[in-house]
C-alpha positions as CSV (number, residue, x, y, z in Angstrom):
1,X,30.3,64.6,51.2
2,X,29.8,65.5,54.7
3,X,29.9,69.3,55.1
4,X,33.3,70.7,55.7
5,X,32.8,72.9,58.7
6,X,31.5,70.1,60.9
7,X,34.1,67.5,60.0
8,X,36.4,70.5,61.0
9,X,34.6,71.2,64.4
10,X,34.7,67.8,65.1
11,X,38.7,67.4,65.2
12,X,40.4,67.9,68.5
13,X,43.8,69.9,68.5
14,X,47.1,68.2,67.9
15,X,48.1,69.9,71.5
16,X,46.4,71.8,74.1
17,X,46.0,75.5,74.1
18,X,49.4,77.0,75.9
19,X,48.5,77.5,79.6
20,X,51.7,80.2,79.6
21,X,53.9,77.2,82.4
22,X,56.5,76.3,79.7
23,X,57.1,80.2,79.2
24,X,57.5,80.5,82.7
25,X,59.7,77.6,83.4
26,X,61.9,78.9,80.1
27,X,62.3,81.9,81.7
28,X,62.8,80.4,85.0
29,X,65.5,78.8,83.3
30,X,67.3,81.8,81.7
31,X,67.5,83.6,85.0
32,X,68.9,81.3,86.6
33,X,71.7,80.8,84.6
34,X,72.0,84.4,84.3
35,X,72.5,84.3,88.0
36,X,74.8,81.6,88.0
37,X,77.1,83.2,85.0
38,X,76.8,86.6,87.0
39,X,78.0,85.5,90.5
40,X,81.0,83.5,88.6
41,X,81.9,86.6,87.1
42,X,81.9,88.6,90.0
43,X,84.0,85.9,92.1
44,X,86.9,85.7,88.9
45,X,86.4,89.5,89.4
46,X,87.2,89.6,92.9
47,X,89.9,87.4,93.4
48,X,92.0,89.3,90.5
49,X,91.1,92.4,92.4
50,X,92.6,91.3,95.9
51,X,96.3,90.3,94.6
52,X,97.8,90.9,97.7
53,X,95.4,89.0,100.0
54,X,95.7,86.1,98.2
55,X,99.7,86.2,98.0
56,X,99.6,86.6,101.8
57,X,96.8,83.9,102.6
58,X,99.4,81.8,100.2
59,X,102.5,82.4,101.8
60,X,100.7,81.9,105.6
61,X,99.4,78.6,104.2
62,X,103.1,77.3,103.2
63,X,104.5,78.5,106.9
64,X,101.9,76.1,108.4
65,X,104.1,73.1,107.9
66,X,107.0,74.3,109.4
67,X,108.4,74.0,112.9
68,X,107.4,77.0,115.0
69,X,110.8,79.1,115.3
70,X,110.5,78.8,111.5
71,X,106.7,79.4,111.0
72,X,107.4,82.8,113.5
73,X,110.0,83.9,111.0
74,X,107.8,82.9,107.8
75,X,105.1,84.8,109.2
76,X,106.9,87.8,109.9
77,X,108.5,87.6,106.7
78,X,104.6,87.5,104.8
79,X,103.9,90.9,107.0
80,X,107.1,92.4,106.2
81,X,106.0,91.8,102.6
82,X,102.4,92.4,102.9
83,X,103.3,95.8,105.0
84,X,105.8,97.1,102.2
85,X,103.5,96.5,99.3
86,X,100.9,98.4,101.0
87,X,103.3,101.3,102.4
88,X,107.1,101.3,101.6
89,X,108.1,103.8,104.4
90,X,106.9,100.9,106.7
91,X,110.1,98.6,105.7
92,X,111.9,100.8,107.8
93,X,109.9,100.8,111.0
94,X,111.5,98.6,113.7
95,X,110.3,97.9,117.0
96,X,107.3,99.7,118.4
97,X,106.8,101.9,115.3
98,X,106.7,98.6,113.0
99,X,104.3,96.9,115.4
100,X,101.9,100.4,115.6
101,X,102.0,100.2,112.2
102,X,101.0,96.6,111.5
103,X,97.5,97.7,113.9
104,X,97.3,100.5,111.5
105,X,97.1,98.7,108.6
106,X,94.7,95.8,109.9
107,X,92.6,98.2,112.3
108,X,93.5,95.9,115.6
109,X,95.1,96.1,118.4
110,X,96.9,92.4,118.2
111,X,100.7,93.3,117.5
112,X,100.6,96.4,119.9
113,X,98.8,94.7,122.6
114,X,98.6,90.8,121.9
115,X,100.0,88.2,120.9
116,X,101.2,89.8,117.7
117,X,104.1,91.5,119.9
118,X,105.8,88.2,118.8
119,X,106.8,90.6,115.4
120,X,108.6,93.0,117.5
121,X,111.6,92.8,119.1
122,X,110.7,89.9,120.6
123,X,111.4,87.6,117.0
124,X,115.0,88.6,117.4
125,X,115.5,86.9,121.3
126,X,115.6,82.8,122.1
127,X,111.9,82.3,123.4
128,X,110.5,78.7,124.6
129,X,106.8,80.1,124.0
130,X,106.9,80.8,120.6
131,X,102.7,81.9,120.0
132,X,103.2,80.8,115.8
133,X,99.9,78.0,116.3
134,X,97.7,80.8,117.9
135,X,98.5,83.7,115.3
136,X,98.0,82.0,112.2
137,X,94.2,82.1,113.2
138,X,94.7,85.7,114.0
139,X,96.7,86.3,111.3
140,X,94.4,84.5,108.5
141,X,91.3,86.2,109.9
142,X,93.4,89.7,109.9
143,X,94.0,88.5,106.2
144,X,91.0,87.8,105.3
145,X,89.9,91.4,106.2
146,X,92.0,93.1,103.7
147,X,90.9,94.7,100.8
148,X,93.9,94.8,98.5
């Protein structure tokens, strides 16, 4: 018999010696989904956080099918909402002082100065201009701002 330790020398491995790639690629791998189950997590986080956001984005959505007289009252009746959940003394604000304090509460300038005037005591008075297409942009992007 052939001496043991040659016959042994002489046999190639099953499988080459690990160059470290599959390690790499497994943990590659891992990450990733890591990142993946992280950034789901935060976005199921964030959209329970912002209750009020979404409600309003909702309820601005539903007024875009409407004729605009209506659409102008839907709208105002989505800040009245929005405005009262975020401050109750605003509920009783009419005129001027509701219309300061829809800028105070989106940090703009739009219902003092803009368009937005269409909330004051203009909503209440027959108007052939009624400006509902051109605020729900203004609107949605005022929306989309807020933090609650």
């Amino acid at each position: 018999m052939a001496d043991l330790s040659s016959v042994v020398e002489r046999l190639r491995p099953l499988r080459p010696p690990p160059d470290g790639t599959a390690e790499i690629l497994a943990m590659a791998l891992v990450g990733c989904l890591a990142g993946a189950a992280t950034c789901v997590a935060l976005l199921r986080l964030s959209a329970r956080r912002l209750p009020l956001r979404r409600a309003a984005l909702a309820a601005l959505a539903a007024s875009r099918a409407l004729p605009a007289p209506e659409r102008l009252a839907a709208q105002a009746r989505m800040l009245r909402d929005l405005a009262g959940a975020l401050d109750r003394g605003a509920l009783s604000l009419r005129g001027e002082a509701w219309l300061a304090r829809l800028d105070a509460i989106f940090s703009t300038r739009l219902f003092s100065d803009g368009p937005g005037r269409a909330f004051g005591e203009a909503l209440y008075q027959p108007r052939n201009d009624i400006p509902a297409e051109a605020l729900d942009g203004e609107l949605e992007r005022l929306l989309m701002r807020l933090r609650k």
